[in-house]
Structures are given as C-alpha cells and as structure tokens.
KEKE-3310 file (N, C-alpha, C; in steps of 0.2 Angstrom, whole numbers, plus 5000, padded with zeros to 4 digits):
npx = (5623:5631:5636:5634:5646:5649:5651:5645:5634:5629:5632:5621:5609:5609:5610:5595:5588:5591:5586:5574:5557:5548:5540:5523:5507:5495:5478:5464:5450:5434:5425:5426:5429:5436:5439:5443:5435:5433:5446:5452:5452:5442:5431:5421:5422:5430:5440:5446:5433:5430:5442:5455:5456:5463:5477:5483:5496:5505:5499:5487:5474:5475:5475:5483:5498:5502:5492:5486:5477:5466:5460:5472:5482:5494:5508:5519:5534:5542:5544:5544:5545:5541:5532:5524:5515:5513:5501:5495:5487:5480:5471:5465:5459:5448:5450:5454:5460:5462:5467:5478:5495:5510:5522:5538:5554:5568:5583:5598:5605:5592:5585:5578:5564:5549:5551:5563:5560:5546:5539:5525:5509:5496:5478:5464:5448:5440:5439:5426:5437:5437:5439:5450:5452:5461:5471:5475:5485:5487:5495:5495:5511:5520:5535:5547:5552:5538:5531:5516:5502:5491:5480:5475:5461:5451:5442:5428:5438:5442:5440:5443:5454:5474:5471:5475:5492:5503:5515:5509:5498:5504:5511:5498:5495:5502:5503:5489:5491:5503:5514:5532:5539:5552:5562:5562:5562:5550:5544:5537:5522:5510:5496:5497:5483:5479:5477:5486:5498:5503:5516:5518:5530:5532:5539:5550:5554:5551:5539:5524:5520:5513:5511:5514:5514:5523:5522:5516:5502:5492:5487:5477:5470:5476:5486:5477:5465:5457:5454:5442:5442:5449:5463:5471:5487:5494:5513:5523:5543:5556:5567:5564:5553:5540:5529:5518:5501:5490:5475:5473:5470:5461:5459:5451:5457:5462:5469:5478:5484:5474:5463:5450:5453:5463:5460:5461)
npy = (5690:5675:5665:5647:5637:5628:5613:5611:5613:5604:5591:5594:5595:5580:5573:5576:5574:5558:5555:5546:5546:5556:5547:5547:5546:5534:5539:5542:5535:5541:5545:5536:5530:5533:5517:5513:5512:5524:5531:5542:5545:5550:5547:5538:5536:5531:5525:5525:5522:5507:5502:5492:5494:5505:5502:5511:5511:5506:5511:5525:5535:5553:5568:5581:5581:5594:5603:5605:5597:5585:5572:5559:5544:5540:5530:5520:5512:5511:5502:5491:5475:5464:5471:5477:5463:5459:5468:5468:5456:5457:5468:5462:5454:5464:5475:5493:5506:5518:5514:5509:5504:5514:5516:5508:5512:5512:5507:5509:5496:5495:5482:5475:5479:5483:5487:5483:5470:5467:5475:5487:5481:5488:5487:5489:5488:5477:5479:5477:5471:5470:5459:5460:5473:5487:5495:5512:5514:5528:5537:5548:5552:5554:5555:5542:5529:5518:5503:5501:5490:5483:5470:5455:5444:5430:5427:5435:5438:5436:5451:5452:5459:5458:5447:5444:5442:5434:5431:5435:5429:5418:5420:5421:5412:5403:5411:5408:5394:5396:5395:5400:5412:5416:5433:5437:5439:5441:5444:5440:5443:5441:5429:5414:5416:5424:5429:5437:5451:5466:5477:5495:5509:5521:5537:5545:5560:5570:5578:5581:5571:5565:5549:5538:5523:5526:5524:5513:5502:5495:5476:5466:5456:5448:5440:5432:5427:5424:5433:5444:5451:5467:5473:5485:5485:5494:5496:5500:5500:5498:5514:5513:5523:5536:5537:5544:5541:5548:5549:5538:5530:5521:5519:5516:5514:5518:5509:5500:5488:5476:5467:5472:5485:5481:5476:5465)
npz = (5359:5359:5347:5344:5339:5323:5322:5337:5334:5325:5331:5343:5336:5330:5343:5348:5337:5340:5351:5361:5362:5371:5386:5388:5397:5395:5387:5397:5397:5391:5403:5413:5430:5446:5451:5466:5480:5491:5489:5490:5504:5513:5516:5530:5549:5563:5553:5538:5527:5516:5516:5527:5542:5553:5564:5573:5578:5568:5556:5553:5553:5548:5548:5535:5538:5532:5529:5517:5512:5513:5522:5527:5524:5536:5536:5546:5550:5556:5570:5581:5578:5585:5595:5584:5579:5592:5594:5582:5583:5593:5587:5578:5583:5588:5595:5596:5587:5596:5606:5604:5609:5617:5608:5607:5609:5596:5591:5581:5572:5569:5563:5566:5565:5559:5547:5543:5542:5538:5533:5531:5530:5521:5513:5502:5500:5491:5472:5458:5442:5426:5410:5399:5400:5403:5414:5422:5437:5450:5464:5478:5486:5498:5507:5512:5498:5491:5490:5480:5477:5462:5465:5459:5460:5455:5462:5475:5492:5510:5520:5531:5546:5542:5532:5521:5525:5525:5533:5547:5548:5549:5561:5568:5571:5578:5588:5594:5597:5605:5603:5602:5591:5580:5575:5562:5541:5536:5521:5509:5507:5504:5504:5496:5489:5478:5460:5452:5450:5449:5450:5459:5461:5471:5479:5487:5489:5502:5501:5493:5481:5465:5457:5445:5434:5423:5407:5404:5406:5419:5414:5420:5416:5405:5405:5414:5413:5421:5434:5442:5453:5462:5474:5481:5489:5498:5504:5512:5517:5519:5522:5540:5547:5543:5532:5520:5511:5501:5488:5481:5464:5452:5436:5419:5404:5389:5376:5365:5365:5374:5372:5369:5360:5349:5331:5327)
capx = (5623:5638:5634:5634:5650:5643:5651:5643:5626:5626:5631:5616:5604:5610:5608:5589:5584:5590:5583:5570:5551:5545:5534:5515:5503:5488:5472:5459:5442:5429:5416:5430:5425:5438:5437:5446:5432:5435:5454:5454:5453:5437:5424:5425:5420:5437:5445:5443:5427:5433:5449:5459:5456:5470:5478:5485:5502:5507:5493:5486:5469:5477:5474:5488:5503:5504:5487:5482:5475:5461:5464:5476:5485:5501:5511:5526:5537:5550:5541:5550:5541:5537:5527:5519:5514:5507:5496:5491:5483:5474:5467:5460:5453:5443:5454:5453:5465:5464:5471:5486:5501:5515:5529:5544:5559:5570:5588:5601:5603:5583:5584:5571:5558:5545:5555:5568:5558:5540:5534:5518:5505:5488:5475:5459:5443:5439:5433:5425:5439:5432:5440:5452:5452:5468:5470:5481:5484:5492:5494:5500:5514:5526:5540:5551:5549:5534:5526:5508:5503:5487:5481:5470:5457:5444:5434:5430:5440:5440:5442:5447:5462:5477:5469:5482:5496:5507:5518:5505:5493:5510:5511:5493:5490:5507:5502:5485:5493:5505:5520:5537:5541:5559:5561:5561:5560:5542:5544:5533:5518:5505:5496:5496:5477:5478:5480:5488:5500:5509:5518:5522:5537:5529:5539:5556:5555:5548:5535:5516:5521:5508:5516:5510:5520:5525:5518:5513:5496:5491:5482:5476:5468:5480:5488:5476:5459:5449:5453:5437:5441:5455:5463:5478:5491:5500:5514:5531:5546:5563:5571:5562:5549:5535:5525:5510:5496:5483:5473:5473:5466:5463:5452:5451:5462:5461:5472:5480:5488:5470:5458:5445:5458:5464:5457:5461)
capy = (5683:5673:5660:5639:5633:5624:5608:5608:5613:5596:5587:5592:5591:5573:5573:5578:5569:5551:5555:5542:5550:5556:5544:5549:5543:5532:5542:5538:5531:5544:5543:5533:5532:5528:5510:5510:5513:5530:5531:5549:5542:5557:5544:5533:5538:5528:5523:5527:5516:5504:5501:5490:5499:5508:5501:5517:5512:5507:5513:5530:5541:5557:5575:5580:5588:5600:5606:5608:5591:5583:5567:5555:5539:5539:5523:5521:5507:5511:5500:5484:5469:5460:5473:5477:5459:5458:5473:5467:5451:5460:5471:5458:5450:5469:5480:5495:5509:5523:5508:5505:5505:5521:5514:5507:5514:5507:5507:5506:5497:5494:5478:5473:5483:5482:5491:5477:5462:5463:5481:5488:5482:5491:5486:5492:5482:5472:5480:5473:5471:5466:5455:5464:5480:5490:5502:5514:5519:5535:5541:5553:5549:5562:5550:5536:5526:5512:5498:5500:5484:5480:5461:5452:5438:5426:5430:5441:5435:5439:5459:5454:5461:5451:5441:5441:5441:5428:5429:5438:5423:5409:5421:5420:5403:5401:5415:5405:5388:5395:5394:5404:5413:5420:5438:5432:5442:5440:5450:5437:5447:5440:5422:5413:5417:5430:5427:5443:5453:5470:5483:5500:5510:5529:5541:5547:5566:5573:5581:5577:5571:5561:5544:5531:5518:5528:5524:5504:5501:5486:5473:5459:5449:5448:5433:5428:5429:5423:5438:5448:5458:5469:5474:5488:5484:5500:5493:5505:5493:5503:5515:5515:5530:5538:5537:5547:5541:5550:5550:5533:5530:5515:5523:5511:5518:5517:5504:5497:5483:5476:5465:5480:5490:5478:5477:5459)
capz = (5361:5356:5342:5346:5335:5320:5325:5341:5332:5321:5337:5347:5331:5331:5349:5348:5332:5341:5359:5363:5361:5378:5386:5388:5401:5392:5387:5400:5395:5393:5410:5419:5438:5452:5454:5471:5487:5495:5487:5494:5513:5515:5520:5540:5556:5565:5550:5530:5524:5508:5518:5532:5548:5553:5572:5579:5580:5563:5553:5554:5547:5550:5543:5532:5542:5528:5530:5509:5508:5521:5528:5523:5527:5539:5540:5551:5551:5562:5575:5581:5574:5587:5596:5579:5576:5596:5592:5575:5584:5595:5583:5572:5590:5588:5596:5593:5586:5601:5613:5604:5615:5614:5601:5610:5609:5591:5589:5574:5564:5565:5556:5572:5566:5553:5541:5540:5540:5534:5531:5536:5525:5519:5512:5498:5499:5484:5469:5450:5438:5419:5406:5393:5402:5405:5419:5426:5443:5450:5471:5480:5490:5502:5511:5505:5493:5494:5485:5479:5472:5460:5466:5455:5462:5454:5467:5480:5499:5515:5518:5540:5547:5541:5532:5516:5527:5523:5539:5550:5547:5553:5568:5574:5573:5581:5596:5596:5598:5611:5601:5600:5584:5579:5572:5553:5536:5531:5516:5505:5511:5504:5503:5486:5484:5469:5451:5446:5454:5448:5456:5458:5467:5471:5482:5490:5492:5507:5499:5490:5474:5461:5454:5441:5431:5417:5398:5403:5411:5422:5412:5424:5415:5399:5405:5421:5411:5428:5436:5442:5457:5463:5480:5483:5493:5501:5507:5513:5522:5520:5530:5545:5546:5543:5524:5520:5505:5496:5482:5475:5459:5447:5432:5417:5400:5382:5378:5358:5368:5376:5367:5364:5356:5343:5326:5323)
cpx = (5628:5633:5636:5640:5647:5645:5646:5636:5623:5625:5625:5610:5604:5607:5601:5585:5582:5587:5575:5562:5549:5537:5526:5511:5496:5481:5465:5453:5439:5424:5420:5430:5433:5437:5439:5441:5435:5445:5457:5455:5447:5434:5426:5424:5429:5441:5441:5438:5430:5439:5451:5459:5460:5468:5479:5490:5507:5503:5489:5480:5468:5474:5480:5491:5502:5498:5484:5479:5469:5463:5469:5479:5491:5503:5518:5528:5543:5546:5543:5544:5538:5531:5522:5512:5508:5500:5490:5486:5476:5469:5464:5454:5448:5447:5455:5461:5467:5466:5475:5490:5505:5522:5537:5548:5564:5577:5591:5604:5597:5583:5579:5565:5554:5547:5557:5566:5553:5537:5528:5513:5496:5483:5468:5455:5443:5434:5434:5432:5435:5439:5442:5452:5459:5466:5474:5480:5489:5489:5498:5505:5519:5531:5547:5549:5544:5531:5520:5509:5493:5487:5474:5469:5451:5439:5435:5432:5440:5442:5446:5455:5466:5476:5471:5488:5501:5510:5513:5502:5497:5509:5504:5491:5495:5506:5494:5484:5500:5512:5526:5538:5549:5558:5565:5558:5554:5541:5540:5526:5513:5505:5492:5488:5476:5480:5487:5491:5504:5509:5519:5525:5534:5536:5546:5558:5551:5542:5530:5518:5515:5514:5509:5517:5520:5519:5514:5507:5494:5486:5479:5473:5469:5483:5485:5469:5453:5448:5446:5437:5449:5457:5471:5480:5495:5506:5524:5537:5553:5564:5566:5558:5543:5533:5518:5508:5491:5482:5475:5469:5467:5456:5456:5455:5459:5468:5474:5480:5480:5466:5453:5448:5463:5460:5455:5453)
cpy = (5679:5665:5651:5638:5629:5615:5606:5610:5607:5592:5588:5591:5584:5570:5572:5574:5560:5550:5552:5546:5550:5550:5549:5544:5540:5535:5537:5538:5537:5540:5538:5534:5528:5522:5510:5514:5520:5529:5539:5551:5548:5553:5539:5540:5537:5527:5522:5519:5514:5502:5497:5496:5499:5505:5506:5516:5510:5509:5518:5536:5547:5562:5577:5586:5596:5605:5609:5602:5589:5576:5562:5550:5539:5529:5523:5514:5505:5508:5493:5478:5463:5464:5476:5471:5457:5462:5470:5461:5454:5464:5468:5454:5456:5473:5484:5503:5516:5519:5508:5508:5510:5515:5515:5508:5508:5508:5506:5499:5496:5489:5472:5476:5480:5481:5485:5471:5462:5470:5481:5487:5486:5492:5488:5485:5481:5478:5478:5478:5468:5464:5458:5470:5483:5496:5504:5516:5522:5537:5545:5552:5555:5557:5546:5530:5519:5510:5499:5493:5485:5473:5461:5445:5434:5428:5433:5435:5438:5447:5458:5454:5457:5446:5439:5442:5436:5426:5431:5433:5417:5413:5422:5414:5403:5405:5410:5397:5389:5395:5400:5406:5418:5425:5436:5436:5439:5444:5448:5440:5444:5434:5422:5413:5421:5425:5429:5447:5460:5478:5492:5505:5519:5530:5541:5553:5570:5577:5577:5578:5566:5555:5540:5529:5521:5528:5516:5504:5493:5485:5466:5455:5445:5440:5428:5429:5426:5428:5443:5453:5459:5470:5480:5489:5491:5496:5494:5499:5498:5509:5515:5521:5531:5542:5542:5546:5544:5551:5545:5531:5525:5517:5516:5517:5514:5516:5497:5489:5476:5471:5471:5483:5489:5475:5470:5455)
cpz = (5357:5353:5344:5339:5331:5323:5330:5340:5330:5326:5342:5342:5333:5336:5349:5345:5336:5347:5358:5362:5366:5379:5390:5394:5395:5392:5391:5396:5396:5398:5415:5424:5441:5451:5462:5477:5490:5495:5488:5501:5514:5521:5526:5545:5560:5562:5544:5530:5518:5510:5525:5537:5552:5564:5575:5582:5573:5555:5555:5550:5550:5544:5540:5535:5540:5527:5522:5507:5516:5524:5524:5527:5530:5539:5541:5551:5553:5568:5577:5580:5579:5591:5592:5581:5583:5597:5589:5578:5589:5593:5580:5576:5590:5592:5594:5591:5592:5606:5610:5609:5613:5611:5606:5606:5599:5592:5584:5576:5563:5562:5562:5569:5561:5547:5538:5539:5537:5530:5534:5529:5526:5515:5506:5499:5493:5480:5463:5447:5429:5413:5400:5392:5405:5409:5420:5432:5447:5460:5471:5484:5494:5507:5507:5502:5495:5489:5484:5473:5471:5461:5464:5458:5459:5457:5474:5489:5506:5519:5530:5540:5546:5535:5525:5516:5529:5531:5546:5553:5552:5562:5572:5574:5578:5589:5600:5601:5604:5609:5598:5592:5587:5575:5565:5548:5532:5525:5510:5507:5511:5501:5497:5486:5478:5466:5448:5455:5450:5451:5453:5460:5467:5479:5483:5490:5496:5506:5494:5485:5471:5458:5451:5437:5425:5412:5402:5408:5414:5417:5416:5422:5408:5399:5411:5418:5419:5433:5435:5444:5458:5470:5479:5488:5495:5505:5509:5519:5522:5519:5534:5545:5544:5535:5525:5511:5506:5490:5476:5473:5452:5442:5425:5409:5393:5380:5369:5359:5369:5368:5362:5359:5349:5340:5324:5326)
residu = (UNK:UNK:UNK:UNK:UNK:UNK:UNK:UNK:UNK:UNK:UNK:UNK:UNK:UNK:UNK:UNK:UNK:UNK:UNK:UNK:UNK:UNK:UNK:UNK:UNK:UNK:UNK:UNK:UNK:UNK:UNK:UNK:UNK:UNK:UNK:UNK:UNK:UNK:UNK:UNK:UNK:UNK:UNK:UNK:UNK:UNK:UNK:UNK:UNK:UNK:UNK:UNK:UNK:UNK:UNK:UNK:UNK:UNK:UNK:UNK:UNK:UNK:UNK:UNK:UNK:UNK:UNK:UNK:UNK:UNK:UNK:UNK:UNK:UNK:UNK:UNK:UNK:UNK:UNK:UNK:UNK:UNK:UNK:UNK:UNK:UNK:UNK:UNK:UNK:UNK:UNK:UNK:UNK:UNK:UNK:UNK:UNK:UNK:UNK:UNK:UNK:UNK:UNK:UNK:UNK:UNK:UNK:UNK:UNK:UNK:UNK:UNK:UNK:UNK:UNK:UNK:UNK:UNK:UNK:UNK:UNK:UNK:UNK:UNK:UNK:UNK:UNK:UNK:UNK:UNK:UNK:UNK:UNK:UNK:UNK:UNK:UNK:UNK:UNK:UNK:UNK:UNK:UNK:UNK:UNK:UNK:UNK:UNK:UNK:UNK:UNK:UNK:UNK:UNK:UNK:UNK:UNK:UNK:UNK:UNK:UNK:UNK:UNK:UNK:UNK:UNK:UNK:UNK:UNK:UNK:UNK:UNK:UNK:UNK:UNK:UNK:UNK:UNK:UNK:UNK:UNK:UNK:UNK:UNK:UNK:UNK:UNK:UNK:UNK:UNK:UNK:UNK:UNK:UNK:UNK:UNK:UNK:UNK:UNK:UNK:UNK:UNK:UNK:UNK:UNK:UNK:UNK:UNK:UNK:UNK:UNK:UNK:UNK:UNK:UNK:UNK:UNK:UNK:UNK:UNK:UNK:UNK:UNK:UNK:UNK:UNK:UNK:UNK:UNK:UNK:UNK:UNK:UNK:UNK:UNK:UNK:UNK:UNK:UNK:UNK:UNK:UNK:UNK:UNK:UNK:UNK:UNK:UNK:UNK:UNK:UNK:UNK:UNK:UNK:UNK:UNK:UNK:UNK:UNK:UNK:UNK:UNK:UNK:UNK)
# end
C-alpha cells in the first residue's frame, strides 16, 4: 500500500482536527409518548382518525405503493387550483372523499395549479403542548420536498375542514356571497390565530426516508409562553406531483436550552 506523503498527512490531520463536531439529534425524554394523534395514519374507517379528512382528489389515505409500510398519506398537487378549491367547499359542505371528481387535465408551466399558488395543505388535530418543553419532530417523507409545520395555540380552535385556511376561508365566503375570485398565490396559508409557528423542510428523493430538523428542537413556548396546544401542518406546494407522509412524531426531548434544563 503506497504511503500518504507527509505533507499531505499534516494537511488532513489539520483538515480533521478543525472540521465542525457532527451534529447529534437531542436525547429523548425517558417514557416520551407521540404527542401527535394516530401520526402513523393506522387508525380511520374513511379517513385517519386525529387528522383532516382526506377529499379524494387532493388528499389521499392510501396503502403504501411500496407495500413495506401500511397506510399512509398521498398528497397531489398538480391539480389546477380552481377545481381544487370548488371541491374543497364542497367537502367542508360534507362531501365526501369517494365522490371527488377525476382531476382535470394540467399543462406546463402548471403555475394554475395547487403547486404554484397555494399548496395542498394537511392538517393534525390539536394536541396539549406544556410550558418550557422542547420537542423534536421527525417524518417520513418519499417525494419532494415539503413543509411540515409545528403551530402553537393558546387554545384549542376549530378542527372543520378549512378552517386555518387563510385563502380557502376568502374563497368560501366569496363562493357563498356569489362573488368571482382571481387565480391568486395564497401561499400565506394559514390565519393569524397561532402564537408559534416553526418549520421543517423533509423530502426530495423518490424513496422513504425519515427527516427531523437536525441538532435544534422546537421550543414553542420560549418566546410565546401562552402557548398550550399544537397542530401539524403537512403542507407540499412545488413541483407539481404527488408526496407521500408517514410516521409523524412529536416526542418531548431532553433539552439544556429549556427552563427545566437550566441550573440558574
């Protein structure tokens, strides 16, 4: 085996010495439970129980294509935005997900569709958050890339379809009241009732992979102390296409940063 020149030996020592210290995921809390309602999509008769009931055309509680996993969530949002959005009224009127209509036709550039203007948002019911508690949470994602959001509340709101859909909410009063809307990027998704808002970016290769936010744990109530409860936002918007989530999971972590965990 031929010998590494010393020169190029001190330069990767060096190399090694100054390279950054890998980050680590946060030691969970001994006895730590899911916080998040059936965050494996198992339980639901028509649509997971503890979750936004999927329409059946841009929302989906499918079995997993790949067949190593049991059900899991599809979302598609290559679907043109306005027949989305006449759907979404109807479903919230109680419509149900085996009546959606077949998904008209899209063309490029697709900046008509979901993708381009609002995304397809998805929902978690509310669950207790507590006061000085850091969490982490980790999904599975197979598609591209998509926003999972932690949303911290005072108190618990309304769990109907919609019903923290910032543009969704303008376009049914606006369908109610009889009045035209323009195809417009609602990408502000959700109405200012939260406290606490933070994100995290899971997915972009074709395949089941696990994600969480690195070494930093959500704290929601570090700088929003009236936060009580939680909700997770699923909520995939570009390219055009079809997302699949399982297996999300907000377990509570053991935390330096956090009240509990400092000395002073």
């Amino acid at each position: 085996m031929r010998a590494i020149p010393a020169v190029i030996a001190v330069v990767l020592a060096a190399f090694v010495a100054a390279a950054p210290p890998k980050e680590t995921k946060p030691r969970i809390r001994p006895g730590a439970k899911n916080l998040i309602p059936n965050g494996d999509f198992e339980a639901g008769i028509d649509t997971p129980t503890g979750w936004q009931k999927v329409d059946g055309l841009t929302t989906f509680w499918v079995n997993d294509p790949d067949g190593k996993r049991g059900k899991v969530i599809k979302l598609d949002t290559d679907v043109l935005q306005e027949q989305g959005y006449d759907w979404w009224v109807k479903i919230a009127n109680g419509a149900k997900a085996k009546d959606a209509p077949k998904k008209k036709p899209t063309t490029p550039p697709k900046y008509d569709t979901l993708a381009g203007l609002d995304g397809v948002w998805y929902w978690s019911d509310f669950f207790p958050l507590e006061k000085g508690k850091a969490y982490w949470l980790t999904l599975d994602v197979k598609g591209p890339e998509i926003m999972a959001w932690l949303v911290g509340y005072p108190e618990k709101g309304s769990t109907a379809f919609g019903a923290d859909a910032k543009a969704f909410q303008e376009y049914f009063r606006d369908k109610k009241a009889g009045k035209p809307r323009d195809n417009v990027r609602g990408f502000d998704s959700i109405l200012a009732r939260y406290d606490y808002r933070g994100q995290l970016k899971a997915g972009g290769p074709n395949e089941w992979r696990t994600y969480s936010r690195r070494a930093k744990p959500f704290r929601p109530t570090e700088h929003t102390p009236n936060v009580r409860f939680g909700r997770i936002l699923l909520l995939p918007y570009w390219p055009p296409g079809e997302y699949y989530v399982d297996n999300v999971r907000l377990v509570e972590v053991e935390d330096p940063e956090t009240s509990e965990g400092r000395s002073d």
